[in-house]
C-alpha positions as CSV (number, residue, x, y, z in Angstrom):
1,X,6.1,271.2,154.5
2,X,8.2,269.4,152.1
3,X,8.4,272.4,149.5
4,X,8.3,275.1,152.4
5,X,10.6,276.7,155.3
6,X,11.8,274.2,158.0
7,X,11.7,274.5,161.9
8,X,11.5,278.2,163.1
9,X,11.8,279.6,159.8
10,X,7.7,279.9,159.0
11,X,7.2,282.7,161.0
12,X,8.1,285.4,161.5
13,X,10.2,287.5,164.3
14,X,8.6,286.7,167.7
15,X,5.3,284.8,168.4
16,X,2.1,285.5,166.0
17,X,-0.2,288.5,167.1
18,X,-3.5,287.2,164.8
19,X,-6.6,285.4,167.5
20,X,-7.4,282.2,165.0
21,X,-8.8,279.7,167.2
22,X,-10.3,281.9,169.8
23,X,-13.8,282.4,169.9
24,X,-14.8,286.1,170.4
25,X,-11.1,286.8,171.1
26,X,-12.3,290.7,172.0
27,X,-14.6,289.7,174.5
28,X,-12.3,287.4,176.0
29,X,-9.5,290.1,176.1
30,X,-11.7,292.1,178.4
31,X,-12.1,289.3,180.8
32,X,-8.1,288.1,181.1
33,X,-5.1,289.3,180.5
34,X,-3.2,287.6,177.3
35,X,0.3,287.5,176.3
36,X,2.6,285.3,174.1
37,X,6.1,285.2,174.7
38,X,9.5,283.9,172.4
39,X,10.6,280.5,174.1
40,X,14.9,280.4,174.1
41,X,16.2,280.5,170.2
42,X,17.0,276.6,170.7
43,X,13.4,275.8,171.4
44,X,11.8,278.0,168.4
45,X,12.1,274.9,166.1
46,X,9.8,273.3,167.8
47,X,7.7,275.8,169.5
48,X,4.9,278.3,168.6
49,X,5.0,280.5,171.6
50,X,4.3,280.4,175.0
51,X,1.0,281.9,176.5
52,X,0.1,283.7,179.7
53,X,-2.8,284.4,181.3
54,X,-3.9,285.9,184.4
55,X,-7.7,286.7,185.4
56,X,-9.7,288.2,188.3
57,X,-13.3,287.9,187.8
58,X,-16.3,289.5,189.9
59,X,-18.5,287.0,188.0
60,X,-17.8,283.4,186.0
61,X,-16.7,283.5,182.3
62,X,-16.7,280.9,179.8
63,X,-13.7,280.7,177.3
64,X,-13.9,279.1,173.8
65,X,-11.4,278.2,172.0
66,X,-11.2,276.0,168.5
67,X,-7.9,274.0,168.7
68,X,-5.0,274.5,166.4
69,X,-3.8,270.9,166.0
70,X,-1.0,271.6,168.5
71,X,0.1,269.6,171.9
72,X,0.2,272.0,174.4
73,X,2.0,271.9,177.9
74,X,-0.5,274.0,180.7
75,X,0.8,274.9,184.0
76,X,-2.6,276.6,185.9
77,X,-3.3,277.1,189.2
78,X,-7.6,278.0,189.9
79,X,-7.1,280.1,193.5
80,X,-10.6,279.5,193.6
81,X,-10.9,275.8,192.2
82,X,-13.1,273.3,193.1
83,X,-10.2,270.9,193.9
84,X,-6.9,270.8,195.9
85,X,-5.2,270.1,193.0
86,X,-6.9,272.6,191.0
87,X,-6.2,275.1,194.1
88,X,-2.4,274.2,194.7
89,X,-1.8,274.2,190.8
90,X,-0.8,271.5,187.9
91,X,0.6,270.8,184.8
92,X,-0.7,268.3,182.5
93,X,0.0,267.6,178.6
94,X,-3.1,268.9,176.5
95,X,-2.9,266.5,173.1
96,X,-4.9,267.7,170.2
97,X,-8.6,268.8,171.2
98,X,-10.6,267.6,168.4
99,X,-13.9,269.3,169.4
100,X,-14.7,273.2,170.7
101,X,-12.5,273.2,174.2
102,X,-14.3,275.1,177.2
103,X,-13.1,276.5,179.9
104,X,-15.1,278.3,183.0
105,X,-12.8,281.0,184.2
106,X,-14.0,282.3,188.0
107,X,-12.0,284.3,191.0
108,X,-8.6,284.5,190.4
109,X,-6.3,282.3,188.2
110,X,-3.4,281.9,186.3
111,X,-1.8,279.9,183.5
112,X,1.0,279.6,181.9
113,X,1.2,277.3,178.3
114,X,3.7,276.0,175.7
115,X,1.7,275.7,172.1
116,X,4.6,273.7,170.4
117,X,4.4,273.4,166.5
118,X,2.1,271.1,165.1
119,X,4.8,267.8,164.7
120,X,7.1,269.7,167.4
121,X,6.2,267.6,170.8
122,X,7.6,264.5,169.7
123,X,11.3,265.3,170.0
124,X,10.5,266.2,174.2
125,X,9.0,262.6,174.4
126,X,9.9,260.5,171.7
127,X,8.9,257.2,173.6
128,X,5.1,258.4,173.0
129,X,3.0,258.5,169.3
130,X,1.3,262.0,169.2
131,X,-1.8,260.0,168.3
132,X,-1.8,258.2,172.2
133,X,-2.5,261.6,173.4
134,X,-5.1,263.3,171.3
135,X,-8.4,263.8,173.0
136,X,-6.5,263.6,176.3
137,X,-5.3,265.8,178.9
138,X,-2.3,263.8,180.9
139,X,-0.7,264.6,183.9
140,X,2.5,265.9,182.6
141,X,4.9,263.3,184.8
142,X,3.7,260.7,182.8
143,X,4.7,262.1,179.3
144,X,7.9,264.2,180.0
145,X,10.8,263.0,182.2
146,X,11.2,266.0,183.7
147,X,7.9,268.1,184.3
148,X,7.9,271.7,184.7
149,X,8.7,273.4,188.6
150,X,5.1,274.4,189.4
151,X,6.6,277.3,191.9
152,X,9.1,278.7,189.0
153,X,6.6,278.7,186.7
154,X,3.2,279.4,188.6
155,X,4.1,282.1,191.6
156,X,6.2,284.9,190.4
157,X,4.6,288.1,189.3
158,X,7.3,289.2,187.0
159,X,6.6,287.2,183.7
160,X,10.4,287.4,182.3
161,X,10.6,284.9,185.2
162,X,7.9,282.7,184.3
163,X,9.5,282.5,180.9
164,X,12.6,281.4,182.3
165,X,11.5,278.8,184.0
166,X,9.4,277.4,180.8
167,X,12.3,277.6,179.1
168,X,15.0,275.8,181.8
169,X,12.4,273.2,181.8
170,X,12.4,272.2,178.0
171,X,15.8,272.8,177.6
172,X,16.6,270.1,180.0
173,X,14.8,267.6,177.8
174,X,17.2,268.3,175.3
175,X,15.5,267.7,172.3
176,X,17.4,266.7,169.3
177,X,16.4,267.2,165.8
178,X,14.3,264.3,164.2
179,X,14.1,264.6,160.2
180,X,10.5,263.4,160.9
181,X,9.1,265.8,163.2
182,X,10.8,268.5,161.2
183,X,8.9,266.6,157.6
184,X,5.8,266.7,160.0
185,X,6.7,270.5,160.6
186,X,6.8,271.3,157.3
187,X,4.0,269.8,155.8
188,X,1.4,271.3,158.4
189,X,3.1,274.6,157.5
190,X,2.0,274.3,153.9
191,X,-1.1,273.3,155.1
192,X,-1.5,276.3,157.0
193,X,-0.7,278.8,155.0
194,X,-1.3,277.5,151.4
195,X,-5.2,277.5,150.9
196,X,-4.6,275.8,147.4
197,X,-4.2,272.7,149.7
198,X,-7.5,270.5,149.5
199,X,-6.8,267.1,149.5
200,X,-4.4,264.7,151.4
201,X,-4.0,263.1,147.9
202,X,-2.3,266.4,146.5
203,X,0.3,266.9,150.1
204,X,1.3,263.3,149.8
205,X,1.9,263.8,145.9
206,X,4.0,267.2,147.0
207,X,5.7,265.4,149.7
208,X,6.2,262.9,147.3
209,X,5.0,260.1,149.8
210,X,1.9,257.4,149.6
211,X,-0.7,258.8,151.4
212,X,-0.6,255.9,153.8
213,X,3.0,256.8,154.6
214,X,1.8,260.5,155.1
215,X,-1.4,259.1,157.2
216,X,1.5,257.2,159.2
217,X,3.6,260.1,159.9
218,X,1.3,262.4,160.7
219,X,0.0,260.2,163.7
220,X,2.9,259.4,164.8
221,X,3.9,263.1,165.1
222,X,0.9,265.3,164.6
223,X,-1.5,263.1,166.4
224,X,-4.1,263.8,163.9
225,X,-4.7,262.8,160.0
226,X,-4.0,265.4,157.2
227,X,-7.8,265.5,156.2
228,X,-8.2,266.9,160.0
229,X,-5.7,269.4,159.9
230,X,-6.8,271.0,156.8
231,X,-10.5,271.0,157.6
232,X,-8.8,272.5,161.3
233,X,-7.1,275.5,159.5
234,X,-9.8,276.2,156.9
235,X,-12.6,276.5,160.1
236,X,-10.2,278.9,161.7
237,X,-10.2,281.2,158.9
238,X,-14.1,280.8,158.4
239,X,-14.8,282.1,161.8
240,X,-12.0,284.8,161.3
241,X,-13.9,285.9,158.6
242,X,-17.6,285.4,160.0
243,X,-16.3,287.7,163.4
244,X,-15.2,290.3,161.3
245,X,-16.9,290.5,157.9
246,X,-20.3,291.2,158.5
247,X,-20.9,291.2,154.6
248,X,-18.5,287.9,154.1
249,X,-20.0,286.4,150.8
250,X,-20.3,282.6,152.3
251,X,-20.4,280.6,149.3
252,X,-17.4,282.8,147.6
253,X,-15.6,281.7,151.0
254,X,-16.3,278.0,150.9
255,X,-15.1,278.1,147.0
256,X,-12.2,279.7,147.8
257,X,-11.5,277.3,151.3
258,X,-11.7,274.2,148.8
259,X,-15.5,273.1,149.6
260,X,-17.7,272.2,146.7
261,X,-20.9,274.3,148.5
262,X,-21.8,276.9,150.9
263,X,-23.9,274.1,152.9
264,X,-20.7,272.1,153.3
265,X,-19.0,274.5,154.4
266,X,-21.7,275.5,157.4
267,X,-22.0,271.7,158.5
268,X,-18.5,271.3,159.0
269,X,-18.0,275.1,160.9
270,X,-21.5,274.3,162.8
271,X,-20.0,270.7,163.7
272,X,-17.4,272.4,165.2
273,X,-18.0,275.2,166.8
274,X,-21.6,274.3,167.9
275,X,-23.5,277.3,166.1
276,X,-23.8,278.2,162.4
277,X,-21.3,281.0,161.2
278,X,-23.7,283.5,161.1
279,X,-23.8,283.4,164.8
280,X,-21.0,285.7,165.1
281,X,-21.5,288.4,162.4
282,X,-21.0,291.6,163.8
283,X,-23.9,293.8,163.1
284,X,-23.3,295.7,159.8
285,X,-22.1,299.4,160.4
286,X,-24.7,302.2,160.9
């Protein structure tokens, strides 16, 4: 954000505890075990966290998950996969999801991700426009020169290790600070965490950019437009709120998340998530 912290300085100490994003993030929780961990301090300009996850499942399970508009790098290994590769474990660079991701969790598995700020990925492959990779899921030899040790990452039990492996990976990249990815940074902070942001028009104004440069730049290191990254943000506090208000007042809500009705509001959440809000209400108290 142009008026708002830089690189690192948005958040605060160590990687954030609150379940945006996840669908039915309690239910998950008894199915897997979840952790986020601080990357190095040179990395945290760029990064969100990394996230571990280990499972062992009597029966399948199905994990949701709305997309924060982040690239993610996934190292995961399926013991009981339906492919060699998905058997013998992989990495691959996740661009920006731009519907409800799925994933079928069964036997035992594990995975180990890099969520890097939205704007952050760029300066670990500057060669490629964040916009190539959204809706795609790429091998990650073809987007980082060097991809991350499979074995360091993937096999040891003690996590402190797996860390330092994601970390000794990145770090040989050696990113280098870009004054756009940190702009790009900065402006999907305020986004983020400013609901009185509504309109590209008004963050290009702010920025004090045309909103075709600010289309431009967010492409290029975002890999989506503004309009999509605050309609992202605002659905991820709608189902917040529809998980765990079972009295949310829906139209107040859309007011206050910048839509003109309640029925907007609900097409766009349903459009995403592929049921209406009041799917997940938790039944009122007795």
């Amino acid at each position: 954000m142009a008026t708002g912290p830089g690189p690192g300085q948005g958040h605060g100490p160590g990687p954030r505890r609150d379940t945006r994003g996840i669908v039915d993030a309690p239910d998950l929780f008894t199915h897997v075990r979840f952790r986020r961990r601080e990357p190095a301090p040179a990395l945290r300009p760029y990064l969100e966290h990394y996230w571990l996850i280990d499972w062992q499942l009597d029966r399948p399970y199905a994990a949701h998950v709305v997309p924060h508009p982040s690239v993610n790098l996934v190292a995961q290994r399926y013991e009981t996969g339906e492919t060699d590769r998905e058997r013998a474990g992989y990495a691959e660079v996740a661009g920006i999801a731009l519907g409800l991701f799925t994933r079928k969790l069964t036997g035992r598995g594990r995975v180990c991700g890099v969520q890097f700020r939205p704007g952050g990925f760029r300066p670990f492959a500057p060669e490629h426009a964040l916009s190539d990779l959204t809706g795609h899921r790429i091998d990650a030899a073809e987007v980082l020169r060097t991809p991350p040790d499979l074995h360091a990452v993937l096999d040891p039990d003690d996590e402190d290790t797996r860390v330092a492996a994601l970390d000794a990976c990145l770090l040989a990249l050696e990113p280098r600070p870009d004054p756009q990815a940190t702009l790009a940074m900065e402006l999907v902070d305020r986004v983020r965490t400013d609901r009185s942001v509504r309109r590209t028009g008004q963050l290009a104004r702010d920025a004090g950019l045309s909103p075709r440069t600010l289309q431009r730049l967010f492409a290029a290191y975002v890999g989506v437009g503004p309009k999509w990254v605050i309609l992202r943000y605002r659905i991820h506090e709608a189902l917040e709120r529809a998980e765990s208000d079972p009295a949310v007042e829906w139209a107040r809500l859309a007011a206050d998340l910048g839509y003109s009705d309640q029925a907007h509001l609900v097409r766009d959440f349903t459009a995403t998530v592929g049921v209406p809000p009041t799917a997940f209400a938790p039944p009122p108290p007795p």
